[in-house]
Backbone as numpy.savetxt, mean C-alpha at the origin, in Angstrom:
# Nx Ny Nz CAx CAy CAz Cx Cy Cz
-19.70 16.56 9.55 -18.88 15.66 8.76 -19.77 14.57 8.16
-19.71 14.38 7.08 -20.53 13.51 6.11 -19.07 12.57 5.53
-19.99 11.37 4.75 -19.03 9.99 4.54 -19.91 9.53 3.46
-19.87 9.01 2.12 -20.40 8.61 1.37 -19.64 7.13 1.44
-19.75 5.75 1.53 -19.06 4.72 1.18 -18.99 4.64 -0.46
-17.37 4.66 -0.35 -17.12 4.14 -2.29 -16.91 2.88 -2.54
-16.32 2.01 -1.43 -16.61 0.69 -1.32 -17.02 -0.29 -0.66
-17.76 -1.06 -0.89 -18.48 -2.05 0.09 -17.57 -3.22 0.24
-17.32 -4.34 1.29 -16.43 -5.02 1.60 -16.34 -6.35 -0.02
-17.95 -6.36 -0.22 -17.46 -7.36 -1.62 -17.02 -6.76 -2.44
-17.04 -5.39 -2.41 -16.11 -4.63 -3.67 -14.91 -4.95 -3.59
-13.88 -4.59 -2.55 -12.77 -4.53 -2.01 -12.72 -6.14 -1.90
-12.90 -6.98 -1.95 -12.39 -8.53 -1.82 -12.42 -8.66 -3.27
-13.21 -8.03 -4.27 -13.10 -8.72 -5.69 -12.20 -7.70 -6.71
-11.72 -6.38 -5.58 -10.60 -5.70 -5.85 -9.06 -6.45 -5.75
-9.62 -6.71 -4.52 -8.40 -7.59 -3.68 -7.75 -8.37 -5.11
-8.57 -9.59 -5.40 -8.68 -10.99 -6.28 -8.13 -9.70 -7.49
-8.57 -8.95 -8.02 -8.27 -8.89 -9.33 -6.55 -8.23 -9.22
-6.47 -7.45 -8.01 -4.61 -6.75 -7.72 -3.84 -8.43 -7.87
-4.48 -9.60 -7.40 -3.21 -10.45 -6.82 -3.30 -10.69 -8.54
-4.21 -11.19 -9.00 -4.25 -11.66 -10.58 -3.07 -10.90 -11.12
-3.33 -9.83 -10.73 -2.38 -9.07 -12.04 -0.86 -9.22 -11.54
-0.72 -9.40 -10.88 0.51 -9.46 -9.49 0.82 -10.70 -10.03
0.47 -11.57 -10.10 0.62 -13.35 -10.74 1.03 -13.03 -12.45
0.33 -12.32 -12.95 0.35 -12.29 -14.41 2.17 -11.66 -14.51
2.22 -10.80 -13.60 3.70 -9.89 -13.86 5.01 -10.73 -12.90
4.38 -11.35 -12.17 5.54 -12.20 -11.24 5.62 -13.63 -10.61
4.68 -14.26 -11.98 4.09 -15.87 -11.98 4.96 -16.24 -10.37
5.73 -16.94 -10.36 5.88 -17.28 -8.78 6.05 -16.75 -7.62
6.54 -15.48 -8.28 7.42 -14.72 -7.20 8.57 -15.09 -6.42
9.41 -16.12 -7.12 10.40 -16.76 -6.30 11.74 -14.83 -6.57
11.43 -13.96 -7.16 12.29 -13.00 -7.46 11.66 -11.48 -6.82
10.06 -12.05 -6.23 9.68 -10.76 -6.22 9.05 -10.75 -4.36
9.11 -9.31 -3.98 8.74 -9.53 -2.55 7.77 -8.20 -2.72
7.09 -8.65 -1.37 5.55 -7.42 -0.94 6.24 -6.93 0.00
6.04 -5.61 -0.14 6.68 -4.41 1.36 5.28 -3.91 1.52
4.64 -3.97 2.77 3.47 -3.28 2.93 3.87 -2.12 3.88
3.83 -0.66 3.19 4.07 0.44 3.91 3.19 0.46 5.21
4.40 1.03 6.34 3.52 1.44 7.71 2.73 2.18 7.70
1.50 2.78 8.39 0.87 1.90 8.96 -0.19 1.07 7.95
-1.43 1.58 7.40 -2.25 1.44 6.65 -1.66 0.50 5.39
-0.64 0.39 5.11 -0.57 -0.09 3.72 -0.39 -2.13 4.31
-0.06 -1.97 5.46 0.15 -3.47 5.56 -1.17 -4.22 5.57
-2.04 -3.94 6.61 -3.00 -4.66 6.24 -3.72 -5.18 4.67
-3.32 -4.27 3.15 -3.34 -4.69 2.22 -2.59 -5.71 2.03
-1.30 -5.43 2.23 -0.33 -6.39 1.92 -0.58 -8.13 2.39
-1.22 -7.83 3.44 -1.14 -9.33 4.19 -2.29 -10.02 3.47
-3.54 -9.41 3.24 -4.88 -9.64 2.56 -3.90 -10.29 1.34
-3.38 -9.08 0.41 -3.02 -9.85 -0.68 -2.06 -11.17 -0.74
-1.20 -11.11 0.08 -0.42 -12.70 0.64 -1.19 -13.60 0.78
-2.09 -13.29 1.51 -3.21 -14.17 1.74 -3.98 -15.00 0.74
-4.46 -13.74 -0.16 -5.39 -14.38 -1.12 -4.38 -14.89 -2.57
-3.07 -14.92 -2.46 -2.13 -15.27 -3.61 -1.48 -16.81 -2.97
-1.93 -17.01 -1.37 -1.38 -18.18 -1.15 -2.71 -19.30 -0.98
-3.50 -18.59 -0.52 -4.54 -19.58 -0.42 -5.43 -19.90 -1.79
-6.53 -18.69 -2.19 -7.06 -18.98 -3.33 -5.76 -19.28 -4.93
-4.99 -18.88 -4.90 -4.21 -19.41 -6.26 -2.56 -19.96 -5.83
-2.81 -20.62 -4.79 -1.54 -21.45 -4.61 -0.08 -21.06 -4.79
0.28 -19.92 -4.52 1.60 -19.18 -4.96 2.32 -19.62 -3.66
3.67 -20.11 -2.87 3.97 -20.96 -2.32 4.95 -20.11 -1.71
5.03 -19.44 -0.29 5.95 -18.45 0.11 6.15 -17.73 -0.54
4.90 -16.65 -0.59 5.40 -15.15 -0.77 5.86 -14.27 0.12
7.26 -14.19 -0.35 7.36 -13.06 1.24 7.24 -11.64 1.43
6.57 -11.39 2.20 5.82 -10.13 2.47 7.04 -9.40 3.89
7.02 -8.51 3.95 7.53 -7.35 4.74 7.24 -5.98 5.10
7.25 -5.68 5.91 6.50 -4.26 6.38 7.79 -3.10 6.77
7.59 -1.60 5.82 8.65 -0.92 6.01 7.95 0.79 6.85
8.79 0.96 7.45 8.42 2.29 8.32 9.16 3.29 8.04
8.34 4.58 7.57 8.94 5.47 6.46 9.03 6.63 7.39
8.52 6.48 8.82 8.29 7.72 9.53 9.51 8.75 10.12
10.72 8.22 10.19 11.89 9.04 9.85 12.76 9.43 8.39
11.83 9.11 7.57 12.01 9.31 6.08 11.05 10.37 5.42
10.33 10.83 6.33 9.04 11.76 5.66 9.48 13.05 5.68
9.21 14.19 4.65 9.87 15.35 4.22 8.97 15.89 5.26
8.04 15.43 6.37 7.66 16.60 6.98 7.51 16.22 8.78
8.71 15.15 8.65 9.10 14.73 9.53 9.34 15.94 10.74
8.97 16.04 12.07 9.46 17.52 12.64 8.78 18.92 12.56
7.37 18.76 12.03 7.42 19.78 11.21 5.65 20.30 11.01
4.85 18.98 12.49 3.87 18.98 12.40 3.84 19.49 14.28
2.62 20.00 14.95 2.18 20.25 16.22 2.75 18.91 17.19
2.35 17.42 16.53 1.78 16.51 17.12 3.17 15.37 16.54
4.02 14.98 17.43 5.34 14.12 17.05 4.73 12.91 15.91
5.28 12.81 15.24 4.67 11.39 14.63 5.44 9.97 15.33
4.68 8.65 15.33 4.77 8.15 16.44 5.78 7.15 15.18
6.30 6.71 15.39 7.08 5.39 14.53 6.50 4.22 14.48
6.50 3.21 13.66 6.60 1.45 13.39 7.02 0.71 12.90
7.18 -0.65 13.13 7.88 -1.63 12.84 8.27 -1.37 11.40
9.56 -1.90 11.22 9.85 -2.34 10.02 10.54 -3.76 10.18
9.96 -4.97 9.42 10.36 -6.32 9.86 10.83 -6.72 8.32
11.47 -6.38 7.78 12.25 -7.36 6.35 13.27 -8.27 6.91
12.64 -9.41 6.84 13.62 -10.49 7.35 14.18 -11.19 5.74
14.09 -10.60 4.75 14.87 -11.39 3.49 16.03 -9.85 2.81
16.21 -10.59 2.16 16.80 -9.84 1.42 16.25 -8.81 -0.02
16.73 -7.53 0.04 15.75 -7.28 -1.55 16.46 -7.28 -2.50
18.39 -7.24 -2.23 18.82 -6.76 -3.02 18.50 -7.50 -4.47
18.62 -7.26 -5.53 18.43 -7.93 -6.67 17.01 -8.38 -6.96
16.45 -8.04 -6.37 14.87 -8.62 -6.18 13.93 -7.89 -6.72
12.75 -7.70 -7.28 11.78 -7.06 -7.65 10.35 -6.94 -6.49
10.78 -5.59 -6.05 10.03 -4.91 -4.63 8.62 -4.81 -5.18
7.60 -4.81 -4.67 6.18 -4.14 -5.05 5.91 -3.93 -3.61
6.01 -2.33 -3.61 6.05 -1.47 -2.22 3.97 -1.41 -2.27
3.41 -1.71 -1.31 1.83 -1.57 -1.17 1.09 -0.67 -0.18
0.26 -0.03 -0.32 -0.19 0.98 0.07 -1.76 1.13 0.08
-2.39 1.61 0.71 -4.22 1.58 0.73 -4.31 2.86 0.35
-3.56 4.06 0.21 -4.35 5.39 -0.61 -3.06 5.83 -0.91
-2.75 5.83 -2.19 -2.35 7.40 -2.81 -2.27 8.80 -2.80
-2.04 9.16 -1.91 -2.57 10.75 -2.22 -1.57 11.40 -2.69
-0.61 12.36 -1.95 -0.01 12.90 -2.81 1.47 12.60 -3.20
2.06 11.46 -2.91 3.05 10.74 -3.21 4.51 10.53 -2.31
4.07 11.81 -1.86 5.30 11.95 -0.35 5.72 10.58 0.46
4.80 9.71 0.73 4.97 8.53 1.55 5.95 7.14 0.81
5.37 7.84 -0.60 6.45 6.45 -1.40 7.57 7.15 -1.88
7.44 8.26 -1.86 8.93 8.80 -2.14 9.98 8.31 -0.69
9.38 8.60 0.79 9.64 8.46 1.57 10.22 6.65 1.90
9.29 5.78 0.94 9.90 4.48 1.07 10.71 4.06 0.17
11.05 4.86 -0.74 11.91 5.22 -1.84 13.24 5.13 -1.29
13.29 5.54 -0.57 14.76 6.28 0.33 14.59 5.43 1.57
13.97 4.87 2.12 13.98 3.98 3.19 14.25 2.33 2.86
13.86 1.97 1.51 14.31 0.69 0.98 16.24 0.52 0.97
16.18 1.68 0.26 17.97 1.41 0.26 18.91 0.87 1.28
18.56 1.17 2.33 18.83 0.70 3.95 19.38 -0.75 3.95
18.37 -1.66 3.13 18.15 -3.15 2.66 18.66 -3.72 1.32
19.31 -2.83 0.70 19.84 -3.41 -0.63 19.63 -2.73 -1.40
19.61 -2.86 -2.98 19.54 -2.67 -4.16 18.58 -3.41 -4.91
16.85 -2.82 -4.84 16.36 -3.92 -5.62 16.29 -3.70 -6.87
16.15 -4.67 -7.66 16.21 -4.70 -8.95 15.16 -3.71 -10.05
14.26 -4.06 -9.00 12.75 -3.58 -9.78 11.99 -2.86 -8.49
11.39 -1.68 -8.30 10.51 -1.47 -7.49 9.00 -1.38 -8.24
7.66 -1.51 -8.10 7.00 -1.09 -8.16 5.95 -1.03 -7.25
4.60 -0.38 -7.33 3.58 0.34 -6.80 2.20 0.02 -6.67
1.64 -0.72 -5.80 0.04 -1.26 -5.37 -0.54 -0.31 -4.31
-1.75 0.25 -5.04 -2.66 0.77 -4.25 -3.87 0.40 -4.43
-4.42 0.27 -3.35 -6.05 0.04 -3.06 -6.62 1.33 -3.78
-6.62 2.69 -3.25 -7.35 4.12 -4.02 -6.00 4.82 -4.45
-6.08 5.41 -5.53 -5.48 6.50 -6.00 -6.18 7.67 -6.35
-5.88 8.83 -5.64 -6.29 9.98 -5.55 -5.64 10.76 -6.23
-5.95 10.15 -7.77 -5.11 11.30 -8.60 -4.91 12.33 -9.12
-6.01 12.99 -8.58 -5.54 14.98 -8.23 -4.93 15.30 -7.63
-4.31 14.78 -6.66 -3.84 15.36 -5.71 -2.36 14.84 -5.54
-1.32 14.56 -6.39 -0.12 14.38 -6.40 0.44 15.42 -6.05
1.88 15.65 -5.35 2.84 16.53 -5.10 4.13 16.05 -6.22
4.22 15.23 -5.98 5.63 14.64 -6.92 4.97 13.57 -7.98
5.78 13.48 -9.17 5.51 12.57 -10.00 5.77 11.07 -10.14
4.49 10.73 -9.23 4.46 9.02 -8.61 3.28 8.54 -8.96
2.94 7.41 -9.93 1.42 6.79 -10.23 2.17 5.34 -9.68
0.93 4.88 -9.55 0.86 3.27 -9.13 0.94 2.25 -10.30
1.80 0.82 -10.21 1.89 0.11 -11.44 0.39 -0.78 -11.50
-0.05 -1.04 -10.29 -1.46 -1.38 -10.07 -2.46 -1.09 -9.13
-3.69 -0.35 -9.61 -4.10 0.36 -8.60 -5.76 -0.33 -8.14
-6.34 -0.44 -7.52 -7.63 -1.11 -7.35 -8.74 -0.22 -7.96
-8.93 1.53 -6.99 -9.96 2.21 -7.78 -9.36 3.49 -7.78
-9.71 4.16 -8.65 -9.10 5.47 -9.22 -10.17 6.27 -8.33
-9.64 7.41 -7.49 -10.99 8.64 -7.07 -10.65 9.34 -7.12
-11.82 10.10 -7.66 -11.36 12.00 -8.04 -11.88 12.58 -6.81
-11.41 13.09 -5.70 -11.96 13.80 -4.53 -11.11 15.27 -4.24
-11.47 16.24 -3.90 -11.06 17.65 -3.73 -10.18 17.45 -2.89
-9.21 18.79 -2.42 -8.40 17.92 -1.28 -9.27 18.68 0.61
-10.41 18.96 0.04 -11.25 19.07 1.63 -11.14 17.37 1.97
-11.28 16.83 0.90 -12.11 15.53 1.02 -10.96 14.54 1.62
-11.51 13.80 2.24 -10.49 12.14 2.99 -11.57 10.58 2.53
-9.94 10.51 1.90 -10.43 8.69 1.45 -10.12 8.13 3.22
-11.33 7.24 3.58 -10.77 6.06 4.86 -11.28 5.20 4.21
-10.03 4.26 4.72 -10.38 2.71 4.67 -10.16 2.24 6.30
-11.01 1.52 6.37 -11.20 0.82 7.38 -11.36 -1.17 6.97
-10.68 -1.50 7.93 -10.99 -2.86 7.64 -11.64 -3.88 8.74
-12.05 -5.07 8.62 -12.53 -5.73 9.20 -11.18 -5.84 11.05
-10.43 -6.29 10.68 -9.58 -6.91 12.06 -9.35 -5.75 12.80
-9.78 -4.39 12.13 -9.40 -2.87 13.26 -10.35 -2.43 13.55
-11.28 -2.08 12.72 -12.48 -1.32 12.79 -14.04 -1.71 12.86
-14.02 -3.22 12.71 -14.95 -3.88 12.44 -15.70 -4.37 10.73
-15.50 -3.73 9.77 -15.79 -3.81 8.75 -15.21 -3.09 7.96
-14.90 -4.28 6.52 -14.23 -3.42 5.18 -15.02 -2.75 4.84
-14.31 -0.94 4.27 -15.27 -0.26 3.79 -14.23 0.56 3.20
-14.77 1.54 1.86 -13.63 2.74 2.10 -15.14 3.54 1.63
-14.46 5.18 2.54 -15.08 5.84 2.92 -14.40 7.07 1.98
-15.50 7.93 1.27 -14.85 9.58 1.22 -15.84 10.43 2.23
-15.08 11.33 3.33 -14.75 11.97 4.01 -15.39 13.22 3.53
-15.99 13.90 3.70 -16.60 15.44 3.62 -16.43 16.23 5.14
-15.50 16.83 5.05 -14.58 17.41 6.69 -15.15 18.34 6.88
């Protein structure tokens, strides 16, 4: 097994900075708009980006929430190995609200379809859209692109995007995978 790094941690922090920018440009306060960081992997984006939208550019309670899609997945049941569940904590409301569901890889779209159908649970939001760190856009199953994506990668599907971050693994990195 071989690993080429596609990003180095200052990549991914000046990825970071340019997702919240655009995130500010489309939802100046966000007093209408909320962050869902998909379980597991997609939250740690989510919180980074809270982070860097409250501290470096002063955006003033953004509220962020984490949703768990793992009884929502079309292949729920259906693998050797049970899939294990997690939190889902939305303590606001979405109805009427403009969602930006967040995610660290794209691949083939199943997981946001899956939070697609797991948001409803919580309301009617007004607006959903789509943040990813990588999009792996060969490899779609259903017709799902991201409204903002950090880096586009073309990888076979032998191949695995990892991201790893500093507070789990010891260091930001994303990795393609040669299995």
């Amino acid at each position: 097994m071989s690993q080429k790094v596609l990003l180095s941690a200052k990549e991914i922090n000046i990825i970071l900075h340019r997702l919240a920018c655009q995130l500010i440009e489309n939802h100046l306060d966000f007093k209408d708009t909320v962050l869902i960081g998909i379980q597991p992997r997609g939250v740690r984006v989510a919180e980074r980006l809270k982070s860097i939208l409250e501290t470096d550019y002063h955006i003033k309670e953004v509220k962020l929430g984490y949703l768990d899609i793992t009884f929502f997945r079309d292949d729920f049941r259906r693998g050797e190995k049970p899939l294990e569940a997690n939190k889902t904590r939305i303590d606001f409301l979405v109805e009427g609200k403009k969602v930006v569901f967040i995610d660290d890889v794209l691949y083939t779209g199943r997981s946001i379809r899956a939070a697609l159908t797991a948001i409803q649970s919580f309301g009617r939001p007004e607006e959903i859209e789509l943040l990813t760190l990588i999009d792996r856009r060969f490899s779609r199953h259903l017709p799902i692109q991201p409204d903002y994506r950090g880096r586009q990668v073309d990888a076979i599907n032998e191949e695995k995007v990892k991201v790893t971050w500093k507070e789990q693994e010891g260091e930001d990195t994303v990795f393609l995978v040669n299995k």
